[in-house]
Each structure stands twice: as C-alpha cells, then as structure tokens.
C-alpha positions in Angstrom: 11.2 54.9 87.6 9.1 56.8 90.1 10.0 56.2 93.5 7.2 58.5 95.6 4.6 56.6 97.3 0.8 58.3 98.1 -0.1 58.1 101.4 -3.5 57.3 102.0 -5.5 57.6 105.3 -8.8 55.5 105.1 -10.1 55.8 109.1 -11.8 53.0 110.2 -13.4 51.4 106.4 -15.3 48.1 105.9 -13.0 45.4 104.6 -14.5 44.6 101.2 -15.2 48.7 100.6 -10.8 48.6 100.6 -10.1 45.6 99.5 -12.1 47.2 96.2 -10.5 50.3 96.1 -7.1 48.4 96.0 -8.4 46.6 93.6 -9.3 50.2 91.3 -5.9 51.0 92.3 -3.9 47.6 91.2 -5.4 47.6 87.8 -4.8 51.4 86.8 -1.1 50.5 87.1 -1.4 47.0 85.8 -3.8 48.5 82.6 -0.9 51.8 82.4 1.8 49.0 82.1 0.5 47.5 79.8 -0.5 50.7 77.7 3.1 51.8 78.0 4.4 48.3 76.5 1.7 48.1 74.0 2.3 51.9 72.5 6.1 52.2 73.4 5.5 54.7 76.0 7.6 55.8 79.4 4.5 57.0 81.5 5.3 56.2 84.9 2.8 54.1 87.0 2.5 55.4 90.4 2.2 53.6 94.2 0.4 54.0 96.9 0.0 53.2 100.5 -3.0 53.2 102.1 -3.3 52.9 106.4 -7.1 52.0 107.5 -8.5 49.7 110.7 -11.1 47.5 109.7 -14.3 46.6 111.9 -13.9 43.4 113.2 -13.1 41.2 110.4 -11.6 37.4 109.4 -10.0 37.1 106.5 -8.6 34.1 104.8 -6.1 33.3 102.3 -5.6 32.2 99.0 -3.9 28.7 100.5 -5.8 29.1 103.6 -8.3 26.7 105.2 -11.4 27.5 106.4 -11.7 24.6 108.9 -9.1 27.5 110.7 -11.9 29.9 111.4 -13.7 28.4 114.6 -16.9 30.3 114.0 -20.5 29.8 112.6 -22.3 32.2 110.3 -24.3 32.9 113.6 -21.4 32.7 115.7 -20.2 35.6 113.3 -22.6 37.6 113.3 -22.7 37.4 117.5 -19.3 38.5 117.7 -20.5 41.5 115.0 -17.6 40.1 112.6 -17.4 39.3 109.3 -15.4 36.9 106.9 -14.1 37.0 103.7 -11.9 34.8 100.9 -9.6 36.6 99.9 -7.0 36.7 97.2 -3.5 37.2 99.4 -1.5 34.7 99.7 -1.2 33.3 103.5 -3.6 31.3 105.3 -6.8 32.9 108.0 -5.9 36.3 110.2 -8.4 38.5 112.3 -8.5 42.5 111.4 -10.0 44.7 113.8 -10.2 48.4 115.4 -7.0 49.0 117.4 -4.4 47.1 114.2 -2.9 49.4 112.2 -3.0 47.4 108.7 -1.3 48.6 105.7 -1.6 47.9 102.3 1.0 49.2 99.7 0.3 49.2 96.1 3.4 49.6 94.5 4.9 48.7 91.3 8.0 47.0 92.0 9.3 47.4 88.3 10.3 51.7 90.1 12.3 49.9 92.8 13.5 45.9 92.5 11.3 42.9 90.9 12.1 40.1 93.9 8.7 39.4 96.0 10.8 37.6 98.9 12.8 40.6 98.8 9.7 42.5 99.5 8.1 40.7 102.0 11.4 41.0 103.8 11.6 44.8 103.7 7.6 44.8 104.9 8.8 42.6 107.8 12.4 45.1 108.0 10.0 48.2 108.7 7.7 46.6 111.2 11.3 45.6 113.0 12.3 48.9 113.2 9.2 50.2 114.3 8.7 48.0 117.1 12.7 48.5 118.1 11.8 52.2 118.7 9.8 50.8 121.6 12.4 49.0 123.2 11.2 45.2 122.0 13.2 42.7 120.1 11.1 41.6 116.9 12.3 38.9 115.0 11.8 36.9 112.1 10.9 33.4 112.3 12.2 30.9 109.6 9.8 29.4 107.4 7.0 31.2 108.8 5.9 34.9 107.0 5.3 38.0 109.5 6.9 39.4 112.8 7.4 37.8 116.2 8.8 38.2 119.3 10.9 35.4 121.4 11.2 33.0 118.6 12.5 29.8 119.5 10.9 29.9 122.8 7.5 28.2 124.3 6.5 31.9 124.2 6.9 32.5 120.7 4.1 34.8 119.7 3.2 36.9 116.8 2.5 40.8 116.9 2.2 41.0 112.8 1.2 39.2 110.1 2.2 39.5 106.4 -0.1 38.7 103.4 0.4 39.8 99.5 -0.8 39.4 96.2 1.1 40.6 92.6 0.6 40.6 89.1 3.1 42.3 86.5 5.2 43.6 89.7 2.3 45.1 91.1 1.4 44.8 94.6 -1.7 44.5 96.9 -2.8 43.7 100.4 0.3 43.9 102.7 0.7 43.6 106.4 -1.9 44.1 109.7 0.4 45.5 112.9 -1.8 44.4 116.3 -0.9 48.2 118.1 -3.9 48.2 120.4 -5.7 45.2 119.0 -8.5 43.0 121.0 -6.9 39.8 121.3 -9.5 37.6 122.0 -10.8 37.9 118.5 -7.6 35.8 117.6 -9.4 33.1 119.8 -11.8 32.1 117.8 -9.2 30.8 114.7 -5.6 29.1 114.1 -3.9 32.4 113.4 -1.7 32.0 110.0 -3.1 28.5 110.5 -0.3 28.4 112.8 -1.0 25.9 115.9 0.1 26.5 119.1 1.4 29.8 118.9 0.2 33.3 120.6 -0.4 36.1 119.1 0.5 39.8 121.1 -0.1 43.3 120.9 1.9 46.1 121.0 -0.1 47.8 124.1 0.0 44.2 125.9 4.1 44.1 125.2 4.6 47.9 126.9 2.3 47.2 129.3 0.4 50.1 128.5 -3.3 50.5 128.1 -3.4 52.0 124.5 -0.5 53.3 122.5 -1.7 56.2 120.3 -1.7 54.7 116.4 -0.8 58.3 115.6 2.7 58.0 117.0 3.1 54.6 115.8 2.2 55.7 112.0 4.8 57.7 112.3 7.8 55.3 113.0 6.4 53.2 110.6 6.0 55.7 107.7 9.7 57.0 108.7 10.7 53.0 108.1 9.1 52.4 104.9 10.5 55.5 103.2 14.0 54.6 104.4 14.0 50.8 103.3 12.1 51.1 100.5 14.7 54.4 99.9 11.0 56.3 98.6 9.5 59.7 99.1 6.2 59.2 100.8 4.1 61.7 99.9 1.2 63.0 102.5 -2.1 64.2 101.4 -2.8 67.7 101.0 
C-alpha cells in the first residue's frame, strides 16, 4: 500500500496534450497491476496528482449530450475554444484560464476501492477549501460536484466533478472555477443541468482575482488530510 501522491504542476497545457499524459500515467499502474498479479509480485503502483488550467476548452462526457454545447464549429473557433469527447463520466463542462482543475491518478486498491466514496472525498476537499474563505459549499442530492445555496432559486455551481476508473485506477477529476470567465459557461447547459448558475470563487468574495497560488494551497492541505496521504512536491 503506498499512500504518497506526486504532485504535478502542468501551467497552463492544451486539453488533449493532458488528457494524454493521464492517459501514460493510468495505464503504467493499470499494466504494473496486472504484472504484479500475473508474476505474484508486491511492487507498489504509484499516484499522482496533476494541477494545470486549460485554454479555453468544452469538454463532454461519456453520458453527455452534445445538443448541450450551444456552439458551431465556427462559433468555436470565434470564441478561440475547443471541444472534445471525452471518456469521464458526467455530461458537457467549460475549462478555461482562471479554473484550477485537478486530475488525480490514484490507485484506490493503496487507500479504499468505493468510487462514490471518492467522488465524495473530491467534493469533501473542495468544501474545505472554499470554507477557508468564509462561504458555505454544499452538496446537492442527486447531482455530482459543489454548490453554494442549494435548495434556493440561486443555486449555483462553483465546481464540477467528472471521473473515469478501471482496476481501481483513477483519471480526470474535478475543475474549481477560482478566477474563471463565466461567460464561457453561456454558451452550454453546464452538467447538462438546466436552469442553474454557475459562480466563481472571485465573483463569491467579491474580489477581482484570488491568487490560484494560495488557493492550491488549501486545496493540497485538504486532499492530503481526507485522503490521509503524503503529497509529495516536485523537486
């Protein structure tokens, strides 16, 4: 069982230049796994968690639509985004400069095999995070991610969760709007959720940016305390 996570800092990287570097990453501890089982060994896999913003980007889910993006290609290409199936679970969501998304690569069999239980504890992190700044995240029943004042006409969501495993293994994760530009979210049905906003963190403080340094940090602090791991920094 090996409980340290790498931390990864990827900048500001194109969406399908990560998504297939996750993808190196998921099948090295898929293909160990399966070494270890095959030969009898105990090598232990490791996990990783990488950080990156993504230029501005529309992704869509496994069970998605893709009646919920509102855009043409040329439409797209005005706005300077891009679009991409992927293979998460979870329906359309916009990723852009100014979101802090995070996807962990972990092998669950080094800490609890129970997918709802870790979607919860992605969702428990972000909570805690956003606490620190004085708001009141919540969950929402039925409905995957973070939100503030649910159960009220101003329900609105300030991050959304989409995963994918295989063998226990992890991939894609969760995208935190921190200083995010809304209006992108205009242009599809978020989660292919109608009628509800979406909010960033800058918007709820009031503030005009809230440095994704500082909020890295309360996050990071978060994940090694739920997910009881050693995150381990580069260099």
């Amino acid at each position: 069982m090996n409980k340290k996570i790498q931390l990864q800092h990827l900048g500001l990287k194109d969406y399908k230049e990560t998504w297939d570097y996750q993808e190196q990453l998921f099948k090295s501890i898929i293909d160990l796994k399966i070494r270890n089982r095959r030969e009898d060994l105990e090598i232990k896999t490791s996990n990783y968690l990488l950080l990156v913003e993504h230029p501005h980007v529309y992704t869509l889910g496994k069970s998605g639509k893709p009646a919920h993006l509102l855009l043409s290609e040329t439409q797209l290409e005005e706005k300077n985004a891009s679009f991409y199936k992927s293979n998460r679970g979870g329906d359309i969501t916009y990723h852009g400069p100014g979101q802090l998304v995070g996807y962990p690569i972990l092998d669950l069999d080094n800490f609890f095999t129970d997918i709802h239980k870790y979607l919860r504890l992605l969702e428990e992190c972000i909570i805690l995070s956003l606490r620190e700044y004085g708001l009141n995240p919540e969950r929402s029943k039925g409905e995957t991610g973070v939100w503030l004042d649910v159960g009220t006409p101003f329900a609105r969501k300030i991050c959304a969760l989409g995963v994918r495993a295989s063998r226990w293994v992890t991939m894609h994760g969760f995208a935190l709007n921190v200083n995010a530009d809304l209006g992108y979210f205009d242009h599809i049905i978020p989660c292919g959720i109608r009628g509800k906003a979406v909010t960033s963190l800058n918007v709820e403080l009031g503030r005009r940016e809230v440095p994704m340094k500082e909020v890295e940090a309360k996050l990071l602090k978060h994940f090694a305390e739920v997910f009881e791991a050693e995150i381990i920094s580069p260099g």
